[in-house]
C-alpha positions in Angstrom: 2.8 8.7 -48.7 1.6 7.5 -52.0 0.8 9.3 -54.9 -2.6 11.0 -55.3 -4.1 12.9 -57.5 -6.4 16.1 -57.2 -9.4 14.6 -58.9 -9.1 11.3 -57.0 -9.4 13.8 -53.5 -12.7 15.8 -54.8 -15.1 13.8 -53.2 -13.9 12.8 -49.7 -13.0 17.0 -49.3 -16.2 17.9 -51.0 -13.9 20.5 -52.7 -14.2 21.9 -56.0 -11.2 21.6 -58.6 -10.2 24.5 -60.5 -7.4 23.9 -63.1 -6.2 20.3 -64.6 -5.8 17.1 -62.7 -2.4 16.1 -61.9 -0.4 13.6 -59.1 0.9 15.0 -55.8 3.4 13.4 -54.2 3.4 15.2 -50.8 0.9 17.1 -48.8 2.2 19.9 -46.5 1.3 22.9 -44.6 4.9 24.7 -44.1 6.2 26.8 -46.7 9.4 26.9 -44.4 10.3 23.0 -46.3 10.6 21.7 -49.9 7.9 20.1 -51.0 8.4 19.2 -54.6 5.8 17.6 -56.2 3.7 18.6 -53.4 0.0 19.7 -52.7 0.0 23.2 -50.0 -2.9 23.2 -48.0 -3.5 26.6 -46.4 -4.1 26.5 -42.6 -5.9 29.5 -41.0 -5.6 30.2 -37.8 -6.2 33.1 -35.4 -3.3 35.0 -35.9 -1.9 33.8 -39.9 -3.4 33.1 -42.9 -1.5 30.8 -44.8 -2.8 31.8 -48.2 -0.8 34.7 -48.1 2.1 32.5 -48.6 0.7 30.3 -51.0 3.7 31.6 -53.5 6.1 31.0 -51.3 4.7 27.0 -51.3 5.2 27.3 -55.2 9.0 27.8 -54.7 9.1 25.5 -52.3 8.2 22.9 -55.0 4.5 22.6 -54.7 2.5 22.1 -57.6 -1.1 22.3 -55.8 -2.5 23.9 -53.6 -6.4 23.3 -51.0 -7.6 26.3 -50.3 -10.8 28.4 -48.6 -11.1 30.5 -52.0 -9.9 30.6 -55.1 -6.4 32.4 -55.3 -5.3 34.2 -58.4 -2.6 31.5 -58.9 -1.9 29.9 -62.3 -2.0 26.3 -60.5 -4.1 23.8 -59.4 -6.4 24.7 -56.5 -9.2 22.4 -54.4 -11.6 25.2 -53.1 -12.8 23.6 -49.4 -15.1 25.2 -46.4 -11.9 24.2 -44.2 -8.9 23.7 -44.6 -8.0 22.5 -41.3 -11.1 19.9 -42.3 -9.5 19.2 -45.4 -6.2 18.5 -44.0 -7.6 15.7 -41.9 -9.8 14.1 -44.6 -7.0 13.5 -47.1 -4.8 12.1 -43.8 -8.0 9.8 -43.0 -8.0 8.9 -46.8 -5.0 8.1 -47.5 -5.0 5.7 -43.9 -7.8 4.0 -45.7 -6.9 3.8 -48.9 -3.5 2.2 -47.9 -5.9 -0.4 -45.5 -4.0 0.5 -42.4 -4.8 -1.0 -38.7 -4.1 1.6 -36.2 -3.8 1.7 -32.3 -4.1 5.0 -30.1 -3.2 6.5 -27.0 -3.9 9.1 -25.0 -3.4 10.3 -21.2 -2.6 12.9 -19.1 1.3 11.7 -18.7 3.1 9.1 -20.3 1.3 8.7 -23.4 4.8 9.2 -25.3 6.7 7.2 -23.3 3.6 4.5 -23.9 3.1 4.9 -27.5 7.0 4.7 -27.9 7.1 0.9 -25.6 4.6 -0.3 -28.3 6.3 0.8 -31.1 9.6 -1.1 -30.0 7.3 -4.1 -29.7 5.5 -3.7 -32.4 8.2 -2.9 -34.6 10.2 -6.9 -33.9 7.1 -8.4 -36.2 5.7 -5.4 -38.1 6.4 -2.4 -39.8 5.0 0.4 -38.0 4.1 4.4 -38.9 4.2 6.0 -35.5 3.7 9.5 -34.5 7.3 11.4 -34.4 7.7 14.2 -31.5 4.5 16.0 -30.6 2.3 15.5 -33.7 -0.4 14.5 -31.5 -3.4 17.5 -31.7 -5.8 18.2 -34.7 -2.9 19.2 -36.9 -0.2 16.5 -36.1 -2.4 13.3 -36.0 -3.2 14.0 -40.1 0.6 15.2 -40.9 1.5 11.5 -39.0 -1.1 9.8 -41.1 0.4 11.2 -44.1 4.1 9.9 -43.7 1.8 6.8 -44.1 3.9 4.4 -47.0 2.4 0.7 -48.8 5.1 -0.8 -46.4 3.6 0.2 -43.2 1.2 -2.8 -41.4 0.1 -0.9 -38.3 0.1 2.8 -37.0 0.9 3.8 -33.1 -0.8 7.4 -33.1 -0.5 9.4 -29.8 -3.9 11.9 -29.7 -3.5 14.3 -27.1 -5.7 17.4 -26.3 -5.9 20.8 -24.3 -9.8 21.2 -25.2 -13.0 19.1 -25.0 -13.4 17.5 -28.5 -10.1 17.2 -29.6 -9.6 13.6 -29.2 -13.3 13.0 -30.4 -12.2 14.8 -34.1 -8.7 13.0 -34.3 -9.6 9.7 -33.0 -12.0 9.5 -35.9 -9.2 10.3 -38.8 -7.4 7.3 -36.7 -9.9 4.9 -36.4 -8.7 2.8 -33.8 -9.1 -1.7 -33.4 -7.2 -1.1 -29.9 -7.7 2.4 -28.0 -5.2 2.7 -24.8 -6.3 5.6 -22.3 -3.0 5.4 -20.3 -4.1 7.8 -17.1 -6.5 10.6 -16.3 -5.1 13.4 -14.0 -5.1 17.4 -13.4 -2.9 18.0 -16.6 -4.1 20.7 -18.9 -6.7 21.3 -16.3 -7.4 25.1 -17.7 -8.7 23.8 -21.0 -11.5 21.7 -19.6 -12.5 23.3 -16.2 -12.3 20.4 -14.2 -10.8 17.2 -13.8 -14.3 15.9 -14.9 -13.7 18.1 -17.6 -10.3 16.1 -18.4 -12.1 12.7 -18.1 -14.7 13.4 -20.4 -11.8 14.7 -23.5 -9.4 11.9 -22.3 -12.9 9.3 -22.9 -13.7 10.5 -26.6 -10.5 7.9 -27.4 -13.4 5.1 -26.7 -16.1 6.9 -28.8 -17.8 4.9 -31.1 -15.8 1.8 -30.7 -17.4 -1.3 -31.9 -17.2 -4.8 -30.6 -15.0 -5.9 -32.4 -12.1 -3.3 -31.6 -10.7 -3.3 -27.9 -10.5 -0.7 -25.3 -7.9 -0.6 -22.5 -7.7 1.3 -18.9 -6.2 1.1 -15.8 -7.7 -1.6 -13.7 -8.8 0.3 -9.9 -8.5 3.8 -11.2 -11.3 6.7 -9.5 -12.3 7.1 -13.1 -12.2 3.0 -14.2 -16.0 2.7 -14.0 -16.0 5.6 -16.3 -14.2 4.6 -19.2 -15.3 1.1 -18.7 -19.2 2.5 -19.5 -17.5 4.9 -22.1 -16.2 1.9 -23.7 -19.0 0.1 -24.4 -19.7 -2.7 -26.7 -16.2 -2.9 -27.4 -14.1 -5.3 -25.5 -12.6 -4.0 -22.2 -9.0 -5.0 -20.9 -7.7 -3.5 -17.8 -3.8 -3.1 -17.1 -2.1 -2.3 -13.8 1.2 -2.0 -11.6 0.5 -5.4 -9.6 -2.9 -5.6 -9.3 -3.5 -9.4 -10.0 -7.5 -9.1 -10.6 -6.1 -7.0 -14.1 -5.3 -9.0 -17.3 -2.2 -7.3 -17.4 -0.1 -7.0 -14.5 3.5 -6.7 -13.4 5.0 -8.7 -10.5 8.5 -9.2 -8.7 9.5 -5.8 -9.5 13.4 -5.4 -9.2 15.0 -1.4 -9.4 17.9 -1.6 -11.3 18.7 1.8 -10.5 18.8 4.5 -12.6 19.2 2.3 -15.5 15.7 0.4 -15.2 13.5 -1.6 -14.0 13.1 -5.6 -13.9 9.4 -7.4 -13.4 7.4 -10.4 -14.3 4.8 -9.5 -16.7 1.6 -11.2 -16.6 -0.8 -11.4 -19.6 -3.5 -13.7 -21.0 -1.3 -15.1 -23.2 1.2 -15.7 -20.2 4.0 -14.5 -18.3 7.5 -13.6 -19.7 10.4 -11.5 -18.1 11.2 -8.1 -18.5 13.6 -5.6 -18.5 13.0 -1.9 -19.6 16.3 0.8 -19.4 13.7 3.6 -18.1 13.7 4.5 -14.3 11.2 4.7 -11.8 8.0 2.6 -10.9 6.0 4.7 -13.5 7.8 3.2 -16.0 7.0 -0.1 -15.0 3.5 0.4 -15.3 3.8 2.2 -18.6 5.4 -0.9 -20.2 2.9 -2.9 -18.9 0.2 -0.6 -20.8 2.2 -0.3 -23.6 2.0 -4.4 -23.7 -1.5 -4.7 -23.4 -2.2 -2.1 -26.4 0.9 -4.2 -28.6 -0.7 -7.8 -28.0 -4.2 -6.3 -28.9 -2.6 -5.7 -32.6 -0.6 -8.9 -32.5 2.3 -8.8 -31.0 3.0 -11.7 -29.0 5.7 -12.6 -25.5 9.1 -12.7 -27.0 8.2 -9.4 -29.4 7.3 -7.3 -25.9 10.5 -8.6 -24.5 12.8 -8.1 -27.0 10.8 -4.7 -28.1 10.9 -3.3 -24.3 14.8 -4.1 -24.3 15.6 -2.6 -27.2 13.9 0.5 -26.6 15.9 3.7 -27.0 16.2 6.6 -24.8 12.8 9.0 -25.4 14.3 12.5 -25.7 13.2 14.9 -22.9 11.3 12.0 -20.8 13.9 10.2 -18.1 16.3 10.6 -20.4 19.6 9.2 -18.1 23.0 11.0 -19.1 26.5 11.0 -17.7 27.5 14.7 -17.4 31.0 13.8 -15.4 32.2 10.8 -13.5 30.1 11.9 -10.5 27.4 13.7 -11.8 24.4 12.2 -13.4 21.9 14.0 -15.5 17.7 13.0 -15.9 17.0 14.5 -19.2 12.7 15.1 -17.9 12.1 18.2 -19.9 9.8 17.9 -22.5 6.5 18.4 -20.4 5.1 18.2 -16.9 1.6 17.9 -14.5 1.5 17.6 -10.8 1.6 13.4 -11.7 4.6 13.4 -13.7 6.6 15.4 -11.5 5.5 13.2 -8.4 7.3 10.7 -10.3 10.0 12.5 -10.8 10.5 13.7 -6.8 10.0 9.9 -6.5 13.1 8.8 -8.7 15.5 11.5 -6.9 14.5 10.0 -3.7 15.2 6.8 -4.1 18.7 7.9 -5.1 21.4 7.9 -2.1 24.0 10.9 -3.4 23.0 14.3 -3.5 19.4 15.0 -5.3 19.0 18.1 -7.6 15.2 18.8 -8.6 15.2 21.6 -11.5 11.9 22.9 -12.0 10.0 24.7 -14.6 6.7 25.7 -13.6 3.6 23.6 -14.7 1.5 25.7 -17.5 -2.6 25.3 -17.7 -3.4 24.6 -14.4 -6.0 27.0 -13.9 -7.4 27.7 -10.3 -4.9 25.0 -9.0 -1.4 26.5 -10.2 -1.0 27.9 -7.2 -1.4 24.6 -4.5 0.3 22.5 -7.2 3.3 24.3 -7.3 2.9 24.6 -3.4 2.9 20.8 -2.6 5.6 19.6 -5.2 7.7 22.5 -3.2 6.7 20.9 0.1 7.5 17.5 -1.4 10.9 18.1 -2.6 12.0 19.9 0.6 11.2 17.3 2.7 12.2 15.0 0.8 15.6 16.7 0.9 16.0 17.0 -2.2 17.8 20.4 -3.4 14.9 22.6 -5.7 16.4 25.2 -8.1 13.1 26.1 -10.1 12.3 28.8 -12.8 8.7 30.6 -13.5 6.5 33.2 -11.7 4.3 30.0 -10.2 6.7 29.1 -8.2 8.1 32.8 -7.0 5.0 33.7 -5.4 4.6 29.5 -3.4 8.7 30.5 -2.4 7.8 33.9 -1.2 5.5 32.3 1.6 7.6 30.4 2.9 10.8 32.2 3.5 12.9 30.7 0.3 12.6 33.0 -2.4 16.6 32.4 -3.2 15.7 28.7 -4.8 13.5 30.8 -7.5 15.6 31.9 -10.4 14.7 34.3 -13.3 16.4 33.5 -16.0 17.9 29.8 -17.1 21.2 31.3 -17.4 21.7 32.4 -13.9 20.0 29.1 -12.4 22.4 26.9 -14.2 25.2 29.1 -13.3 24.5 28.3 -9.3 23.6 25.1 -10.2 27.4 24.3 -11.2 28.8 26.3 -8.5 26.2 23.6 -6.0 27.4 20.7 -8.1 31.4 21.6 -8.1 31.3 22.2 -4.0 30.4 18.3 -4.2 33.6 17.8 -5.0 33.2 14.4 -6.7 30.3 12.8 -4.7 27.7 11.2 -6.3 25.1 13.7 -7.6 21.9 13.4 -9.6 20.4 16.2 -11.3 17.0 15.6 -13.1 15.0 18.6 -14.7 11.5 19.1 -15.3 9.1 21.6 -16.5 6.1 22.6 -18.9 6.6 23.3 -22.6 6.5 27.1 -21.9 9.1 27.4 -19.5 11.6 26.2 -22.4 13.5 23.3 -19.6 15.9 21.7 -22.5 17.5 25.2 -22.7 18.6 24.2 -19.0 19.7 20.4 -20.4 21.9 21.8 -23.1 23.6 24.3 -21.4 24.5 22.0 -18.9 25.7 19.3 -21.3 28.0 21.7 -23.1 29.5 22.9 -20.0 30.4 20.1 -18.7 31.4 18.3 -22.1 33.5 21.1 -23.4 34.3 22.5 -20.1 33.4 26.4 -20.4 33.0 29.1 -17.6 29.2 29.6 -16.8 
């Protein structure tokens, strides 16, 4: 970021300033990191207080700190209602002070895989702040606006939400010319009730949009007409698979195998061809999303084909690895819904060796965990595919039907049969891809499998 200084950030926080004006250099809310030169602003949640550790900031290298009341602290100190308030207020000003055009995108699945397409596109003309990891929810949307530097020309900021009202508070720190909803489905379903309940948190991205900024959805969707009225006056594009009536559209798709994917892209600015290193049909579809939100902040045919080739691997999201000559590993871990996995099942059967599906269960599904977990068992059996899965969601759907010994409780033993499966293959062709929620901890299954099979050891 650039500097600031205390006085400078009185009236966007409405704060008071007690003690002398000075220039921050940093703004942070983890007393865990240096942050010399840096202003401390003191989150409070339901379970901490961070001004309790406001000394803690001070030998961390902070030099001022926003809080909710005055501490008894020989430093600097912006007094605010709310901190969490505050925290998004200096992110907002410092995006506007800097003058920087943003994009957003949210969805039930994909949005990282989405926001990370345009950023390899966007980044062959531009230089581009985009959000790192999961920074996407009320707290991680101003941290990403604050890594914001003079050299950056656009922003790619992933909002993402598990209640109603979310998107509407960050998507107005972000303040969007092009707004991408990339999907709506039963993902986080618990937070919102329903999957009308989803809709309406996954439409605050086109809130307040003006006709002069662009909104994009999936052309032929249940919930198009939706976000279509949502959107209004802004101007509408629609993207989809190979739907031709959309203005962006993918055609001639060619597999590639695990490796990828190769299509025609159609746009209003033409057709090019493309190849992205990400499996499955999904991902075709995700690129062409991720097209339509990069051309709506400039980018033009050769910058989405050079930036959707050079894209790297996205940890934890069909993330292809080599574990041994005959063994094949789909790093999938970082999250999961009912859609995602679908894809997943989707990828292993299309594969011809053996298929290993290993499943965490899916968190926040409400009155649905149960038939979710349910049909992706029923899918993955008969789709022979071999299910080793982890979490009480899917004990009870296994205990139904007879096959309680593909339920594990505890990573440790499921990888451990897992190898013992894999080494009675005896060197045919084998492809292991693992899923799961955030809760169930799934890259704990990844890395043990990639350190036994790179270093060898006993499991």
């Amino acid at each position: 970021m650039i500097p600031l200084t205390l006085a400078e950030l009185q009236a966007p926080l409405n704060a008071q300033l007690h003690g002398q004006d000075l220039t921050i250099e940093q703004v942070s809310t983890d007393t865990r990191q240096a942050m010399p030169k840096g202003l401390f602003i003191a989150l409070v949640g339901e379970r901490f207080d961070a001004h309790e550790f406001a000394d803690k900031a001070l030998e961390q290298g902070a030099i001022a700190l926003i809080v909710e009341r005055k501490l008894a602290i020989n430093v600097p100190q912006l007094v605010v209602a709310d901190c969490r308030i505050a925290l998004g207020q200096v992110g907002s000003y410092l995006r506007e002070k800097l003058g920087l055009a943003c994009c957003a995108i949210t969805g039930s699945n994909g949005k990282t895989t989405v926001k990370e397409m345009c950023s390899a596109i966007l980044t062959q003309s531009k230089q581009v702040l985009a959000t790192k990891g999961n920074f996407n929810n009320d707290i991680g949307v101003p941290l990403s606006l604050l890594r914001a530097e003079p050299q950056h020309q656009v922003g790619v900021l992933e909002l993402g939400a598990n209640h109603i009202g979310e998107i509407a508070y960050t998507v107005n720190l972000v303040k969007p010319q092009a707004a991408l909803i990339n999907n709506v489905s039963d993902a986080h379903i618990e937070g919102f009730g329903d999957q009308h309940g989803v809709l309406k948190a996954k439409s605050e991205l086109f809130l307040d949009l003006t006709a002069e900024q662009t909104a994009i959805c999936e052309l032929g969707s249940e919930y198009q007409a939706y976000l279509d009225k949502a959107a209004s006056p802004a101007a509408v594009q629609h993207f989809a698979l190979d739907n031709k009536q959309a203005d962006f559209f993918a055609s001639n798709i060619n597999s590639i195998g695990l490796t990828g994917s190769r299509f025609s892209l159609h746009t209003p600015l033409g057709q090019v061809d493309v190849q992205i290193n990400l499996a499955g049909e999904h991902n075709v579809k995700n690129a062409v999303a991720a097209a339509a939100l990069a051309m709506a902040m400039g980018a033009n045919l050769q910058h989405v084909q050079q930036g959707l080739a050079s894209l790297e691997k996205v940890p934890g999201r069909v993330n292809l690895q080599s574990l041994s000559a005959s063994i094949n590993l789909i790093d999938d871990s970082y999250n999961a819904n009912p859609a995602s996995f679908n894809a997943a099942v989707d990828i292993l059967a299309s594969f011809e060796g053996k298929r290993f599906l290993i499943a965490g269960a899916m968190g926040e599904m409400g009155q649905q965990t149960k038939q979710v977990h349910k049909d992706l068992v029923s899918r993955a059996l008969d789709s022979n595919i071999s299910l080793y899965s982890y979490g009480a969601s899917f004990d009870e759907v296994l205990a139904e039907i007879g096959q309680s010994s593909l339920g594990f409780d505890s990573h440790d033993t499921l990888v451990k049969q897992l190898i013992k499966s894999l080494e009675e293959q005896a060197g045919k062709a084998s492809l292991v891809l693992v899923k799961g929620s955030r809760s169930t901890h799934m890259e704990n299954v990844v890395k043990q499998l990639q350190q036994y099979y790179k270093k060898g050891l006993e499991c």
